[in-house]
N, C-alpha and C positions, 0 to 999 in steps of 0.2 A: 682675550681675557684668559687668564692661567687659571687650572684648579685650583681648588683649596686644599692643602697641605694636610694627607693623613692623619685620620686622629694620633695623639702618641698614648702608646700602650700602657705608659706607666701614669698618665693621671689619672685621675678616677673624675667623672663627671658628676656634677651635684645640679639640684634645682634651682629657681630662683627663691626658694624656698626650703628650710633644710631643720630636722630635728637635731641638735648638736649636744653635746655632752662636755659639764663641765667636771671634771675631776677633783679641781680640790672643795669644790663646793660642794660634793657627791652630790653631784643632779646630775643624772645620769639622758636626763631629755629636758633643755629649752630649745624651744621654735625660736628660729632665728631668719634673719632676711640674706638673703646672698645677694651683697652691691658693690658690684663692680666699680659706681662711680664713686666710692668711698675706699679713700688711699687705707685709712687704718678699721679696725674693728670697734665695737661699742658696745657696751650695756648698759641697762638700765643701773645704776646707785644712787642711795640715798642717804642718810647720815653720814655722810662724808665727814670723817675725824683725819688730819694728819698728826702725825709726832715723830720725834725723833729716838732713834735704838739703834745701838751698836754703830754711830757714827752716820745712819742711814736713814733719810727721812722714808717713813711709812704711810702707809693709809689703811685707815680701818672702814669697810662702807657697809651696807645691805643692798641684796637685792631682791626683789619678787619673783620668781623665775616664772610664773607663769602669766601668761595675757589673760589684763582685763580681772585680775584678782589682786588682792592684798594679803594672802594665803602664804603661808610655808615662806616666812623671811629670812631667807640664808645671810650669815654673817660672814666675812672673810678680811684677812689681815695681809696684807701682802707689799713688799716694797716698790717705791716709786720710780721710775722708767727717768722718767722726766716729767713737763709740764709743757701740753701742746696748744698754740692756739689750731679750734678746728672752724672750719667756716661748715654750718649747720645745709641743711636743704631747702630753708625759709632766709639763707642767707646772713643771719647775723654768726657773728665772729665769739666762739669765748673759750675761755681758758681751761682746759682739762688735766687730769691726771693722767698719765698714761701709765700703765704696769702691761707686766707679762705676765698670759693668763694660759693653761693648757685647755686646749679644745680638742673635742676629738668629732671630725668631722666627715662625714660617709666613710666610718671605720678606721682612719686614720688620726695619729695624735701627732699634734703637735702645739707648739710654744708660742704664742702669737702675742702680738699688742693690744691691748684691750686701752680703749678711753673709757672712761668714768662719765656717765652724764645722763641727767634725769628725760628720760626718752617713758614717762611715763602718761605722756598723751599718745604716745607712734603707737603703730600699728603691730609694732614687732619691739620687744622690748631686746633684743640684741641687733646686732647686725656685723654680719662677714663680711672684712672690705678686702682691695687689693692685694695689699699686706700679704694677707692669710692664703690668699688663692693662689699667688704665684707660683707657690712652692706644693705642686702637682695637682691642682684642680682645673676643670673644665664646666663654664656653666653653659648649661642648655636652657636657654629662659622656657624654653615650650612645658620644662617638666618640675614638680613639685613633690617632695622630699625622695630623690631618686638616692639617698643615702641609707634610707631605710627609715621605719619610722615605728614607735609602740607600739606594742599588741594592746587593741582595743581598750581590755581588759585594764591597762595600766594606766592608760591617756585618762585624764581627768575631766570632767564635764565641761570645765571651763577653756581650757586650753584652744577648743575652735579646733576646724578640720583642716 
């Protein structure tokens, strides 16, 4: 049986659990899930409006960035990627929006695929897939928010630990 191949220096390793930061939304901390078995990313939206501008269909949506609240409704406007079918965790099949959303994730940014889709039963109202992690992360399922995570003081009651 051969080793396991040195860590590399340049990823940075995250939890399976991670506080993440959205930038154009200026939320600077949603709790997010890190899943490996999910090719693209996901949040929570809701009024989902499309229309067309400057030759480019858009979408205008909301979302709640914190668990288990109905608090602090971010608005965001942003062009559409495409439209993916995704096949869910309960296994049915539906049609999503996909755009590109910046995250910034155990202190790094970057540009990723975000699907649109009411994840407001899940447990995590975002979720980090493949996509995003390729491109210099390491998950260690054993650790939780190894990216760093709010001072106390800023974490909201509801938010969960």
């Amino acid at each position: 049986m051969s080793s396991p191949a040195p860590p590399d220096p340049d990823r940075v390793v995250v939890g399976w659990r991670e506080w993440v930061g959205l930038p154009q939304a200026d939320l600077p901390w949603v709790k997010a899930k890190i899943d490996t078995g999910a090719r693209s990313s996901s949040i929570h939206a809701f009024d989902l409006e499309a229309f067309e501008a400057d030759g480019r269909e858009w979408v205008r949506f909301s979302i709640h960035p914190w668990q288990r609240s109905d608090e602090d409704r971010t608005e965001l406007t942003v062009p559409v990627l495409d439209r993916r079918e995704v096949r869910s965790s309960n296994g049915q099949v539906e049609q999503r929006y996909a755009v590109a959303m910046d995250v910034v994730l155990a202190g790094r940014r970057l540009t990723t695929v975000m699907t649109l889709s009411n994840r407001d039963e899940m447990g995590f109202r975002m979720l980090i897939g493949r996509e995003a992690l390729e491109r210099g992360f390491l998950v260690d399922a054993s650790l939780s928010y190894a990216g760093g995570r709010p001072r106390r003081a800023v974490r909201r009651k509801n938010w969960g630990k």
